[in-house]
C-alpha positions as CSV (number, residue, x, y, z in Angstrom):
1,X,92.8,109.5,127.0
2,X,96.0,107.3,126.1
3,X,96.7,107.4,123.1
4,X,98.8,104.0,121.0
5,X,100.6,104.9,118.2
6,X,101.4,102.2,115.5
7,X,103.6,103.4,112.8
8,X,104.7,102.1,109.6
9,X,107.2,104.5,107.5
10,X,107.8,103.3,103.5
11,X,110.4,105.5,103.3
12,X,112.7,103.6,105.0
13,X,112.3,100.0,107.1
14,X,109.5,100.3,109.1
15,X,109.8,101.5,113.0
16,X,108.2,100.6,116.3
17,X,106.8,103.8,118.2
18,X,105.7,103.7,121.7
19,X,108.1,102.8,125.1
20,X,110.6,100.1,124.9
21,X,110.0,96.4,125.9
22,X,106.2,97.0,127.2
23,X,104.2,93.6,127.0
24,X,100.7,93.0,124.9
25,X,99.3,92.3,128.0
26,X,99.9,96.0,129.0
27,X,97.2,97.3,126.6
28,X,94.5,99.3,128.5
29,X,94.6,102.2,130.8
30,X,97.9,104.3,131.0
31,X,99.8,101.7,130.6
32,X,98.7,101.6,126.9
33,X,101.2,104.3,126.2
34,X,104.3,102.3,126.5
35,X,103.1,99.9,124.2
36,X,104.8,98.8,121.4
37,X,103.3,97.9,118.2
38,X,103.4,98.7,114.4
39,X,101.4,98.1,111.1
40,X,103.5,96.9,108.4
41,X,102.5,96.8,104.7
42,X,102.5,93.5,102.6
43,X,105.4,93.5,100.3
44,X,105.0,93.0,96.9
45,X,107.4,90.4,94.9
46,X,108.3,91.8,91.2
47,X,110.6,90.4,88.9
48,X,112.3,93.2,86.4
49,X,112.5,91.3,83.2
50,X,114.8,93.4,80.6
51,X,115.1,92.6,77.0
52,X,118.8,92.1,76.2
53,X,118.8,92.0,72.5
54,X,121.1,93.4,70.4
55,X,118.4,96.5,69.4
56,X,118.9,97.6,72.7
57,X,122.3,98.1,72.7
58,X,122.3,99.7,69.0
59,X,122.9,103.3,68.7
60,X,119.7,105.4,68.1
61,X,119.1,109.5,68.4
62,X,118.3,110.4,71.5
63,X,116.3,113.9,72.5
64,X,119.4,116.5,72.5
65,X,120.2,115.3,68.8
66,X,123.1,113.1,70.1
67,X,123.2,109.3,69.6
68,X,122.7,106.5,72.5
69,X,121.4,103.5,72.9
70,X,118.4,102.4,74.5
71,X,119.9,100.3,76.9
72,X,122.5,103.1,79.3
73,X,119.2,105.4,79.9
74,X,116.7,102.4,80.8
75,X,119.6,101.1,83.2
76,X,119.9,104.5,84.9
77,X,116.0,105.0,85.1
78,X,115.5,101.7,86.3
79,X,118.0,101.4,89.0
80,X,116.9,105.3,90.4
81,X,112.9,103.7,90.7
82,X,114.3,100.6,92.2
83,X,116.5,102.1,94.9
84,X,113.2,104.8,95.9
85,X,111.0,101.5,96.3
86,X,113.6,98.8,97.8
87,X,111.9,99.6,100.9
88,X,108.4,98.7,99.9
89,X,108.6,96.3,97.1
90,X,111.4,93.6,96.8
91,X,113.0,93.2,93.5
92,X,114.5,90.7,91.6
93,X,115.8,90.8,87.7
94,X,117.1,89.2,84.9
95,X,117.9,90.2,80.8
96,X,116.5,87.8,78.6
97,X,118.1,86.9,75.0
98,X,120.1,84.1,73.3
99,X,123.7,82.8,72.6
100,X,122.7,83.9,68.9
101,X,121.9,81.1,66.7
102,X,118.7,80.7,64.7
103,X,118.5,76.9,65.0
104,X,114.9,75.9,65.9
105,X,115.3,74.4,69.3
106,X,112.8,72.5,71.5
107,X,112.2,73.6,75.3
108,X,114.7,71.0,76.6
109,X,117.1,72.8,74.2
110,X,116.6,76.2,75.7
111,X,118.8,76.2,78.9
112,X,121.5,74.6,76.9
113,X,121.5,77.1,74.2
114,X,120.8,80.6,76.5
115,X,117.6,80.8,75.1
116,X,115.4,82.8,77.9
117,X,117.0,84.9,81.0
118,X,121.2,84.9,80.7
119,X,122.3,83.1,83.5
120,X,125.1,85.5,84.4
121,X,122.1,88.5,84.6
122,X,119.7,86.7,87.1
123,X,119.5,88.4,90.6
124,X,116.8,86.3,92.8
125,X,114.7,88.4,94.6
126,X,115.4,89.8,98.3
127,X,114.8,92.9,99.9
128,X,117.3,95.3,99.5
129,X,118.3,93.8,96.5
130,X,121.8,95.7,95.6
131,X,122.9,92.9,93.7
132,X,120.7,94.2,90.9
133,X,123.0,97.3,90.6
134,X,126.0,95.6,90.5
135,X,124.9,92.9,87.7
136,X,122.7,95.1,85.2
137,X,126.1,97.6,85.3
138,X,127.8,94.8,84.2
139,X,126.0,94.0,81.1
140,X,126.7,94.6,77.9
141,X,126.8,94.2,74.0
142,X,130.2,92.4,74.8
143,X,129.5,89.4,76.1
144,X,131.3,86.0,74.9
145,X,127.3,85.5,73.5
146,X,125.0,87.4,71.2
147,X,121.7,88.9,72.2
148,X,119.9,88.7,69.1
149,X,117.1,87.1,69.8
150,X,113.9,88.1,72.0
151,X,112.2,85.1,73.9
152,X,110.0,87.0,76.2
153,X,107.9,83.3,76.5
154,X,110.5,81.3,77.8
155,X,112.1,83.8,79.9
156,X,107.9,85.3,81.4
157,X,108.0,81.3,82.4
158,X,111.4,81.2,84.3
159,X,110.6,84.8,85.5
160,X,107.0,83.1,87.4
161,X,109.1,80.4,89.0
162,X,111.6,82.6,90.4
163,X,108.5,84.9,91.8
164,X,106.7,81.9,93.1
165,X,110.3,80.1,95.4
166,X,110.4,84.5,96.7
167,X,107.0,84.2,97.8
168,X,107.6,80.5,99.1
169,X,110.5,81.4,101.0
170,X,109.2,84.8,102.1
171,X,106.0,83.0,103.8
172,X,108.5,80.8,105.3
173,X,110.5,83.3,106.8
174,X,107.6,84.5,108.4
175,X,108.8,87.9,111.2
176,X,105.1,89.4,110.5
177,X,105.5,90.0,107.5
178,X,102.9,88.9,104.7
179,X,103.1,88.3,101.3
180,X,102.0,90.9,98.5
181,X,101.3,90.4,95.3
182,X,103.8,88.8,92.5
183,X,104.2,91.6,89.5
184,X,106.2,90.8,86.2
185,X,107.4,94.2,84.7
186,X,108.2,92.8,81.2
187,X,110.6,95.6,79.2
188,X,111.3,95.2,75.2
189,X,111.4,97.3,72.5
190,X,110.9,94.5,69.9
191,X,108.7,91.7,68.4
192,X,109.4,88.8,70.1
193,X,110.6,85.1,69.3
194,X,111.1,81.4,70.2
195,X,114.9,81.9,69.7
196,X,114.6,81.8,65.9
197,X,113.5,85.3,64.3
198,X,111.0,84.0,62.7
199,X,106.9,85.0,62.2
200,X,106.3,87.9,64.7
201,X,102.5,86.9,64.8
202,X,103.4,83.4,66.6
203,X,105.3,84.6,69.9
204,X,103.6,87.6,70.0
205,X,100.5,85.0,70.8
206,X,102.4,83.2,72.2
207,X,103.2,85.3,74.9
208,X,99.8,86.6,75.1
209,X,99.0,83.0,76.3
210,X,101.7,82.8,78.8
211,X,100.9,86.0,80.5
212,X,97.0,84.9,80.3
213,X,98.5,81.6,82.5
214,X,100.1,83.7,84.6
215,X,97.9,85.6,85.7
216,X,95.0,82.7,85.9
217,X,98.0,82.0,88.5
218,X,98.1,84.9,90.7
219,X,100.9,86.7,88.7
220,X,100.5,90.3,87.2
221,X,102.4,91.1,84.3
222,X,103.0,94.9,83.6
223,X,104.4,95.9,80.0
224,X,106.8,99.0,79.1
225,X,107.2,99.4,75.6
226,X,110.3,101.4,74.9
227,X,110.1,103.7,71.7
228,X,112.7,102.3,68.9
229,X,113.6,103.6,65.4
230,X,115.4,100.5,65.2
231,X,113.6,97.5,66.4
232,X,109.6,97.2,66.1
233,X,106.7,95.7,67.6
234,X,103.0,96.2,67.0
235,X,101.6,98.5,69.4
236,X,98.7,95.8,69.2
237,X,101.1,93.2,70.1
238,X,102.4,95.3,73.2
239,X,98.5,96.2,74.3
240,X,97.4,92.7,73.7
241,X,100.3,91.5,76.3
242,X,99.2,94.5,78.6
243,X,95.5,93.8,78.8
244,X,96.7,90.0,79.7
245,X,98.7,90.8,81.9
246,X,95.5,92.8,83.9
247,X,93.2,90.6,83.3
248,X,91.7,92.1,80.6
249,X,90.5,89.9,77.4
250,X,93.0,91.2,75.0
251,X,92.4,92.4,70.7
252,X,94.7,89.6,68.7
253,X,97.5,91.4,67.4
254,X,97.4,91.9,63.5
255,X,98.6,89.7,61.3
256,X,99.8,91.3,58.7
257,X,101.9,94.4,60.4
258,X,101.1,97.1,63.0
259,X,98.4,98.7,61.8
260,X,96.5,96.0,60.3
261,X,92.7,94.0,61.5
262,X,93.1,91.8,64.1
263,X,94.2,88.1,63.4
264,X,91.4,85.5,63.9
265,X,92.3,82.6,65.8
266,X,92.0,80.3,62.8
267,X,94.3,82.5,60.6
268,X,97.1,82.1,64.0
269,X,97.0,78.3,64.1
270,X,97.3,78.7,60.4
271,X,100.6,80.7,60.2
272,X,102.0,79.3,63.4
273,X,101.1,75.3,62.9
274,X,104.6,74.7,61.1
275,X,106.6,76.7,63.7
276,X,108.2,74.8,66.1
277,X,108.1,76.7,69.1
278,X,104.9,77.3,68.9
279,X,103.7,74.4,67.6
280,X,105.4,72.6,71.0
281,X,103.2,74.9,72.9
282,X,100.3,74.2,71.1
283,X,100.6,70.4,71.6
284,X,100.7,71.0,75.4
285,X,97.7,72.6,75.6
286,X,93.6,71.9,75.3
287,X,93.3,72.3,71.9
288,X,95.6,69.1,70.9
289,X,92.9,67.5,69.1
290,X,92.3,70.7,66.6
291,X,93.4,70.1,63.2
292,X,93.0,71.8,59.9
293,X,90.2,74.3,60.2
294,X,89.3,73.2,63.6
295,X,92.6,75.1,64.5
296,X,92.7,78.1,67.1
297,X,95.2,80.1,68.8
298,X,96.9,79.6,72.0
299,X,96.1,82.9,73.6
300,X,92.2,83.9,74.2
301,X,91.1,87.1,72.4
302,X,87.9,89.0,72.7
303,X,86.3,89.5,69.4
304,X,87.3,91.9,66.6
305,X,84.6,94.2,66.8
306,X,84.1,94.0,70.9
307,X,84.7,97.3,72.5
308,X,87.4,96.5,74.9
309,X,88.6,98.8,78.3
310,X,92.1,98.3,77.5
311,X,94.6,98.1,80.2
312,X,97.3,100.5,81.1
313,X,100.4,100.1,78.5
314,X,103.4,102.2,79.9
315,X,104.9,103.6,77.1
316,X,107.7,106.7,77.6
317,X,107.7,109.4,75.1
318,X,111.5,109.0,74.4
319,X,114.8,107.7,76.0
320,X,115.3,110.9,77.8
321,X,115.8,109.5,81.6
322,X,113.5,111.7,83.0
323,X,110.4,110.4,80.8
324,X,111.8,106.6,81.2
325,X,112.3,107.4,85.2
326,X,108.6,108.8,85.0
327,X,107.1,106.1,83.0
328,X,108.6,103.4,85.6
329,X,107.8,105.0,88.2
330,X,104.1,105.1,87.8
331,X,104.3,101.7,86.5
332,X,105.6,100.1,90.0
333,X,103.7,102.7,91.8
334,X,100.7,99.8,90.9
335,X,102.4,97.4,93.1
336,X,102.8,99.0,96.1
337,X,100.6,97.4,99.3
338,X,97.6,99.2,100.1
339,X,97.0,96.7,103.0
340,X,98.8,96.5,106.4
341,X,98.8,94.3,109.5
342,X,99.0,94.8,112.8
343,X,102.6,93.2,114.4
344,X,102.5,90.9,117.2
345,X,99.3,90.0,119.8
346,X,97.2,93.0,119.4
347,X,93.7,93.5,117.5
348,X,92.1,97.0,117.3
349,X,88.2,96.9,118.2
350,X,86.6,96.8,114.4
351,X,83.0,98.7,116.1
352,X,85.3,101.2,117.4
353,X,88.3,101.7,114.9
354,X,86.3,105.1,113.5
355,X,88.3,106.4,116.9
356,X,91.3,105.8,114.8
357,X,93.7,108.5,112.8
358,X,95.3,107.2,109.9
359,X,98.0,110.0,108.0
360,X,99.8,109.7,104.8
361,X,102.6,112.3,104.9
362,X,100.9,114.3,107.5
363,X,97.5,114.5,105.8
364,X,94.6,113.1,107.8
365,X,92.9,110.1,105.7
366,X,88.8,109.8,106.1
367,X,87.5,106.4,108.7
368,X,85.3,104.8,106.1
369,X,83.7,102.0,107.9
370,X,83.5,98.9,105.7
371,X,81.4,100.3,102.8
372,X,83.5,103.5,101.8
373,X,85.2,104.0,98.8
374,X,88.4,106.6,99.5
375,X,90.0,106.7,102.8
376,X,90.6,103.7,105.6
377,X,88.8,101.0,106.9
378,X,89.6,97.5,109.3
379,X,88.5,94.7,106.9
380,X,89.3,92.6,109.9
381,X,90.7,93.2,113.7
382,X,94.4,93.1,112.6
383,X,94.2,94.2,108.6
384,X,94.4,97.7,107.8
385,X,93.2,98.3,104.2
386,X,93.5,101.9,102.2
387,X,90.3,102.3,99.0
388,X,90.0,104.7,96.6
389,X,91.8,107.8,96.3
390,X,94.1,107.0,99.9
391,X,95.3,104.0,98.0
392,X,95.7,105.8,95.2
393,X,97.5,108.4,96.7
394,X,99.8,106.0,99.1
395,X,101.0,104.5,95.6
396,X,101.2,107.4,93.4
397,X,103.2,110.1,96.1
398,X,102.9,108.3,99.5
399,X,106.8,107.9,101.3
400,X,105.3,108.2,105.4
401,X,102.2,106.3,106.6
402,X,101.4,106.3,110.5
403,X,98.3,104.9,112.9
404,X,97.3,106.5,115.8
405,X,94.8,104.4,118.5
406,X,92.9,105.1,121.8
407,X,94.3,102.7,124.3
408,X,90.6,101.5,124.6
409,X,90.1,100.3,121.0
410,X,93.3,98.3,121.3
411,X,93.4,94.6,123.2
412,X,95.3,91.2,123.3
413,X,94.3,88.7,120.4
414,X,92.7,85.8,122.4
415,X,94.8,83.0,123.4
């Protein structure tokens, strides 16, 4: 029997198998074995979002005893994960701090004052984006501005908007290739702010809030806490932005310190009312009517006492580049498209796709028919979908996917 093969390889751009120039009205017979066709994955959209404040350029001990900063050894682990996954995943980025100054600004003060992602860091995001090498080499503690300040609101806004003209202009662009999912990867190793060092507890809930929206909007946030001896944040503050940016009802950070209970709504609104920043957000949103002990927060929290599944925090062990590499890695390996669709004029027979072989790296994957839960299946006659433990493994060690059809199961898409 003739066999088709449609290919997809991650490990570099995807190729077309199968004879040169052959026609979708060729399919059936031998004549199916000149055809050429391909499955290509959805590619994901994520926006690398690096906190550029002055912490991170401060000199810390590393693992060999030494002294370095945090910032050298997150560039180098960064830039290695990007440059495996530019095939699969297309990457934008952008460090976020301030020109320095503690005066309390309003949002239409922010652009003017570089309060949010530094203009001269933003790369937008394309495939193949070697841009991003060339401008995150380039920054550093020297620049004719301070980065003292941490406004991972602001800049998780402007970081959305850039991720929703990508996946604007990638629909637009159209070539067969589909949209994936829209992934923040939010990097600090400090408390945050409204560009003005003030209460941690208010733009910690802040941006609890924010990634909550953005989600709510069809934007994934994932968080890497980098360990500091120099700067802190509340590992409750970091797993409440995690479990927002899954989905997941977060814990309120503490309000008195790491380690302490959990704010209550009231006791936010309470501490945060007189803050600018956070008081602009607060008037934007539902809850303008609230007053005095009516008062809430602008993030949603579950309950004190509730027993929450809390989402995946990455947090490395240290700054050594292999656990920051490690710690990336596995953190993007989340983005990656379990989902592919068949190129061009050609639909696969969903009663008989079981006559399929699908292979990640040479290892057969299981035909599960639309109600299995690890190997393949057709959701529809030209989507391909991985579950379970194929999906898992595509994203965790997968570089080689490739699709192998009976010329029979294969015909033209109606007209």
């Amino acid at each position: 029997m003739s066999q088709a093969s449609l290919s997809g390889s991650q490990a570099s751009s995807p190729g077309l198998l199968g004879g040169a120039g052959a026609s979708d009205a060729m399919v059936g017979g031998d004549a199916c074995q000149h055809l050429t066709v391909q499955f290509l994955p959805r590619i994901p959209l994520v926006f690398v979002l690096v906190d550029s404040s002055g912490s991170m350029f401060d000199k810390t001990q590393g693992t060999d005893g030494g002294m370095t900063d945090e910032w050298t050894p997150l560039r180098t682990a960064t830039l290695s994960v990007i440059a495996n996954l530019e095939s699969q995943v297309d990457f934008g980025f952008g460090a976020y701090g301030s020109n320095g100054s503690t005066t309390l600004y309003t949002p239409a003060d922010y652009a003017a004052h570089l309060c949010g992602i530094l203009p001269d860091t933003y790369v937008p995001i394309q495939p193949n984006n070697s841009a991003i090498a060339t401008t995150y080499a380039g920054i550093a503690d020297t620049q004719p501005y301070s980065k003292t300040n941490t406004p991972a609101e602001i800049a998780l806004g402007q970081a959305a908007n850039y991720l929703v003209q990508a996946a604007t202009a990638q629909a637009d662009a159209g070539g067969g290739t589909l949209p994936g999912g829209k992934y923040i990867l939010l990097v600090t190793d400090g408390e945050t702010d409204f560009c003005d060092d003030g209460n941690a507890l208010c733009p910690a809930d802040a941006v609890t809030a924010e990634i909550q929206s953005l989600y709510a909007q069809g934007i994934q946030t994932l968080v890497l806490g980098l360990p500091s001896d120099i700067s802190t944040i509340s590992p409750e503050a970091l797993q409440a932005f995690a479990n927002a940016g899954a989905g997941v009802a977060p814990v309120a950070p503490p309000a008195n310190g790491a380690g302490g209970p959990p704010a209550l709504p009231l006791t936010i609104y309470q501490q945060c009312d007189g803050v600018l920043g956070w008081a602009n957000l607060y008037a934007k949103g539902p809850n303008t009517a609230d007053t005095g002990n009516n008062g809430t927060s602008l993030a949603t929290y579950a309950s004190a006492d509730a027993s929450v599944m809390n989402a995946t925090l990455f947090s490395p062990n240290s700054l050594n580049v292999t656990d920051l590499t490690n710690e990336i890695t596995t953190a993007l390996a989340t983005v990656k498209s379990c989902s592919f669709d068949l190129q061009g004029s050609i639909q696969v027979d969903v009663s008989d796709a079981g006559e399929g072989r699908v292979t990640i790296d040479g290892t057969n994957i299981p035909y599960v028919g639309d109600s299995g839960t690890d190997g393949w299946m057709m959701s529809s006659a030209t989507e391909l979908d991985l579950v379970g433990a194929a999906c898992a493994t595509w994203r965790s060690t997968g570089k080689n996917i490739s699709f192998d059809f009976p010329c029979d199961v294969l015909s033209p898409l109606p007209r």
